[in-house]
C-alpha positions in Angstrom: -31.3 -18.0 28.0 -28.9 -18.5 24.9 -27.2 -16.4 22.9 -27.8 -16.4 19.4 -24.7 -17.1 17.6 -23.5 -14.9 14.6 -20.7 -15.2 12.2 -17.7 -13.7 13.6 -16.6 -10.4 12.3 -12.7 -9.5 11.1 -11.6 -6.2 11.3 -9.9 -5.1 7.8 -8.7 -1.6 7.2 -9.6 0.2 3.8 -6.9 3.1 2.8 -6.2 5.1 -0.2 -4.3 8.4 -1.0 -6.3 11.4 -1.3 -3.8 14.4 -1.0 -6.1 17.6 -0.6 -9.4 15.6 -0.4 -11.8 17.7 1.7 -13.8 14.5 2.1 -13.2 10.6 1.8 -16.2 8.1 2.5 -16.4 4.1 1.9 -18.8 3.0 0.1 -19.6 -0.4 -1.0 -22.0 -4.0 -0.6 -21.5 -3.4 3.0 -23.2 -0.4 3.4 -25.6 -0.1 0.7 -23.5 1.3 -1.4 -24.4 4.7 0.6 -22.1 7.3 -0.7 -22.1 9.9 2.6 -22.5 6.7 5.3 -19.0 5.5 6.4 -17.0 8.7 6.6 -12.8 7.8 6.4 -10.3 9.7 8.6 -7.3 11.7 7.0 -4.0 10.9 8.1 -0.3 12.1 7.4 0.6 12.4 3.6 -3.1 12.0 1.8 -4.4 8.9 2.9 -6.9 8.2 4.2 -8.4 5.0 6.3 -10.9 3.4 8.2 -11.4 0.2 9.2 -14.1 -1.8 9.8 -15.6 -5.3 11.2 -17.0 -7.3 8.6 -18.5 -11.1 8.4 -17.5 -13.5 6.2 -17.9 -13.0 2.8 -17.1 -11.2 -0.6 -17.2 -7.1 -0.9 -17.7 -4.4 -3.2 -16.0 -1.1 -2.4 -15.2 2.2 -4.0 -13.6 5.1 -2.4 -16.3 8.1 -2.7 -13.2 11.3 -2.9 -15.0 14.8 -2.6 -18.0 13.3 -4.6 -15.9 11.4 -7.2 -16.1 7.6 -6.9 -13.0 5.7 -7.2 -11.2 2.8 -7.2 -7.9 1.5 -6.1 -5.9 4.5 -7.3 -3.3 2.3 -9.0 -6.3 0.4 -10.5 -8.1 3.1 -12.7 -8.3 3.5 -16.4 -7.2 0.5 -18.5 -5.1 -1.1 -16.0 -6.2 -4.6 -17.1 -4.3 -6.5 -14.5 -5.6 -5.5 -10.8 -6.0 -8.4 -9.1 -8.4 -6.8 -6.4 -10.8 -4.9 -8.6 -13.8 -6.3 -10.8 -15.6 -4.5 -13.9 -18.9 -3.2 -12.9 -22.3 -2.3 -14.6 -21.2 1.3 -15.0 -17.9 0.6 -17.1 -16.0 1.1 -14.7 -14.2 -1.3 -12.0 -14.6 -2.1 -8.2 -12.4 -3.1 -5.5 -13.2 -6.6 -4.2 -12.4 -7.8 -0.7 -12.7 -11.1 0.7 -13.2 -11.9 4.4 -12.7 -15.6 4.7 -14.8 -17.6 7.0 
């Protein structure tokens, strides 16, 4: 019997600072851009993480903060110069990540 053989997942951990967030979730081209589906633990001073194992390839994230979708926090507004985020079909940017092979 042989195993079928996958790409190999990467763990990579997603944070961001949330102070007095209720609720943080992950969404992105990972998950189907689900906004309630990958739920982030709160840690010590606002942030929040979770990290995740991911094949190769490129993402799209946003942080999803009590209902309000986000990106990088430093990365908002008319920051032109993020070089993690990309404009998206709403106006507004996204965080890219990418997981080499």
């Amino acid at each position: 019997m042989s195993k079928a053989i996958g790409k190999k997942r990467s763990p990579r951990r997603f944070a961001t600072r949330a102070q007095g967030a209720r609720n943080v979730f992950l969404a992105g081209s990972f998950n189907g851009w689900d906004p309630t589906a990958t739920p982030m633990e709160s840690g010590e001073g606002g942030m929040w993480s979770i990290t995740l194992a991911l094949e190769p390839g490129r993402y799209e994230y946003k942080y999803v903060v009590d209902g309000e979708w986000r990106c990088e926090e430093a990365c908002e507004g008319s920051h032109p110069g993020c070089p993690h985020c990309t404009p998206n079909e709403f106006g507004g940017k996204n965080c890219v990540l990418d997981v080499p092979g």
